[in-house]
N, C-alpha and C positions, 0 to 999 in steps of 0.2 A: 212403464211407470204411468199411474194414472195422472189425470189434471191436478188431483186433492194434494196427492204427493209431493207433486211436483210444485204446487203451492207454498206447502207445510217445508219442503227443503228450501225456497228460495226465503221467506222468512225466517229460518235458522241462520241461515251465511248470512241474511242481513243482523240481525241479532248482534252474531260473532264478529261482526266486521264493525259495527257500531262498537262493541265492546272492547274490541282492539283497537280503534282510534281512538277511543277513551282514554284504554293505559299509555299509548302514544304520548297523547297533549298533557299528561300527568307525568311519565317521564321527562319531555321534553321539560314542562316548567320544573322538575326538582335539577334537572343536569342546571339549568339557568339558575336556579337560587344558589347552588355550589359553585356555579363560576362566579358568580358576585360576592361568594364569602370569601374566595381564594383573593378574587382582588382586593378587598379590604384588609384582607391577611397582611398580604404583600405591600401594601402601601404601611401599613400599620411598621411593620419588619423593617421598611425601609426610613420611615420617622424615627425609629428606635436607633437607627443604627446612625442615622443622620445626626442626632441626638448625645451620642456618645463620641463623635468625631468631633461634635463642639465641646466636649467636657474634657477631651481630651487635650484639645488644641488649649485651652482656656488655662488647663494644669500645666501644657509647655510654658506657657506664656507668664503664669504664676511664678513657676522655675527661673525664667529666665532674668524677671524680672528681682527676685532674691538674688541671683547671680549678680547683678549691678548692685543691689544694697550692700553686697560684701564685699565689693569692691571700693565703693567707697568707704565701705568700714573700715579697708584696709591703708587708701590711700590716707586716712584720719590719721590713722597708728602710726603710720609711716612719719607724718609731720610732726607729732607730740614727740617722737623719740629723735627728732631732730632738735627738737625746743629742749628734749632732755639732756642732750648733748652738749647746747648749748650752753645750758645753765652751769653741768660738770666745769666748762672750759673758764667759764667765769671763777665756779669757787676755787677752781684748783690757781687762777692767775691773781684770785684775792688772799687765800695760803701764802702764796708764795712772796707775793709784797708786805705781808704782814711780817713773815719769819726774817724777810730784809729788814725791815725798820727795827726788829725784836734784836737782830744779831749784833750790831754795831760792827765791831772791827774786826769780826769775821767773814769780811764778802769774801775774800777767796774761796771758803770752803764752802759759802752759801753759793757761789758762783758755778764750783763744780759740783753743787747736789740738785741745784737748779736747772745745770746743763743737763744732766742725767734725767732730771724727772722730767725736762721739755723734751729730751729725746725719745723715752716710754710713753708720753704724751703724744707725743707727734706719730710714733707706732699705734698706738691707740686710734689716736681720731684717722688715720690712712685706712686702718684696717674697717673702723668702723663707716667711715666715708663711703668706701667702698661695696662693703653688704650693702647699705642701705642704697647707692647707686645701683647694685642690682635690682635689688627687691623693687625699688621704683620703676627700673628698665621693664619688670614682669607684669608687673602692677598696671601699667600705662599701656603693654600689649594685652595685657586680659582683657583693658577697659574699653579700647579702641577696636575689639574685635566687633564686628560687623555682625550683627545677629544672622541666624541663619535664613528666617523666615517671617517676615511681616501679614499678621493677622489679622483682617479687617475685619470687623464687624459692626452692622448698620444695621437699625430697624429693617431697609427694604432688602438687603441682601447678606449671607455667609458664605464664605469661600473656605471650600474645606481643600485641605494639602493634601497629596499626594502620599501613600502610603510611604515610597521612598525619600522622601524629602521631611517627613515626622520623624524618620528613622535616624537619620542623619543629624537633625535636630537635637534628637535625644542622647545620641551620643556623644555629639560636642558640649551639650551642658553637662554630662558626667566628667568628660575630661576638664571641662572649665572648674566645675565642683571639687574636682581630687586637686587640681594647679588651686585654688584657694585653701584647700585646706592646709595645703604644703605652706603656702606663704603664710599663713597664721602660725602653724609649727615653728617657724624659722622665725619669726619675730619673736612669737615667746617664748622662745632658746637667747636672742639677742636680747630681748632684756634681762632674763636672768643674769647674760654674760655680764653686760654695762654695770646693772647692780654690783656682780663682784667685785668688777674692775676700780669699780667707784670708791666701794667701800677701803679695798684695799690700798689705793693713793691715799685717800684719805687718813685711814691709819698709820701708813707712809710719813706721810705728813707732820702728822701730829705728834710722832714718835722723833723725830727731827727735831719737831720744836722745844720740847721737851728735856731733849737732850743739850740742846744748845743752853736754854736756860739754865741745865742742872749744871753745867760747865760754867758758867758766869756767875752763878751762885758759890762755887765753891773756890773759885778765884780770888772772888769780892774776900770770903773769910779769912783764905790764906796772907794778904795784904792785910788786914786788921791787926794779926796776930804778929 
């Protein structure tokens, strides 16, 4: 090989060797521009998801806090149907003083219609004492149940829950959910009952009095004649 050749060859390899370190430093920076878009990816995927732990936590907490409004909505109902109660106990003790004073020189019979209706009364208010003793005993464990998880959140920090412990979470406000609805079902069965029970003394009642008078009415005539 002459000197010229051997010129013209070592100028070629440098050439091709320049041209190769070229696409080198050009691969090298695009591998580098991918790895900085994987990381912003990643970071990006992980604000998202950071993101959705708080919307999530935010909706237990949403939950759990209607859970308390229903329950005092319950312990509310629970007291108006004891004030309703009350009131029944009144009108039925003011009936009954009334058809006294009405009846004159019938106490005996008013004695044993009154013994009778204070004993369906007194079965009444026992039975009804008692539901509502329950319903309060459920009412005052649903209220006093310990929430599962306390969720803090501050301007400088979020504390996100454990996957198992959301889990948990969320299954005890369902079952707290189904125990309310049950105890709403059971009161608006209880007062329909009361209602009837109500109406029907009442009726009771008034059909007595009634009766009592149409007897003194027709006594008064037969002494006329």
């Amino acid at each position: 090989m002459t000197k010229a050749e051997m010129c013209d060859r070592i100028s070629s390899l440098k050439f091709k060797l320049a041209s190769e370190t070229s696409k080198v430093a050009s691969q090298r920076d695009r591998i580098q521009q991918l790895q900085n878009e994987l990381i912003k990816k990643n970071d990006s995927e992980k604000e998202l998801l950071k993101l959705q732990r708080i919307h999530r936590q935010q909706e237990q907490l949403q939950q759990h806090q209607n859970h308390s409004a229903k329950v005092a909505s319950l312990e509310a109902t629970v007291k108006q149907q004891e004030k309703v109660i009350e009131k029944m106990e009144k009108a039925l003790d003011s009936k009954l003083r009334e058809r006294n004073r009405q009846s004159g020189d019938k106490r005996l019979v008013l004695k044993k219609h009154r013994g009778e209706s204070d004993c369906r009364k007194d079965e009444i208010e026992s039975a009804l004492a008692a539901e509502n003793a329950r319903l309060r005993e459920e009412l005052e464990r649903t209220r006093q149940q310990p929430p599962t998880v306390v969720i803090q959140q501050s301007a400088q920090t979020k504390e996100i829950l454990p996957l198992k412990e959301r889990l948990t979470l969320l299954n005890k406000l369902e079952k707290a959910e189904a125990r309310v609805q049950t105890l709403e079902a059971q009161l608006e069965e209880n007062s329909r009952l009361w209602g009837r029970q109500k109406q029907e003394m009442l009726t009771k009642l008034s059909e007595h009095s009634h009766g009592f008078v149409h007897t003194t009415v027709l006594r008064n005539v037969s002494s006329d004649r």
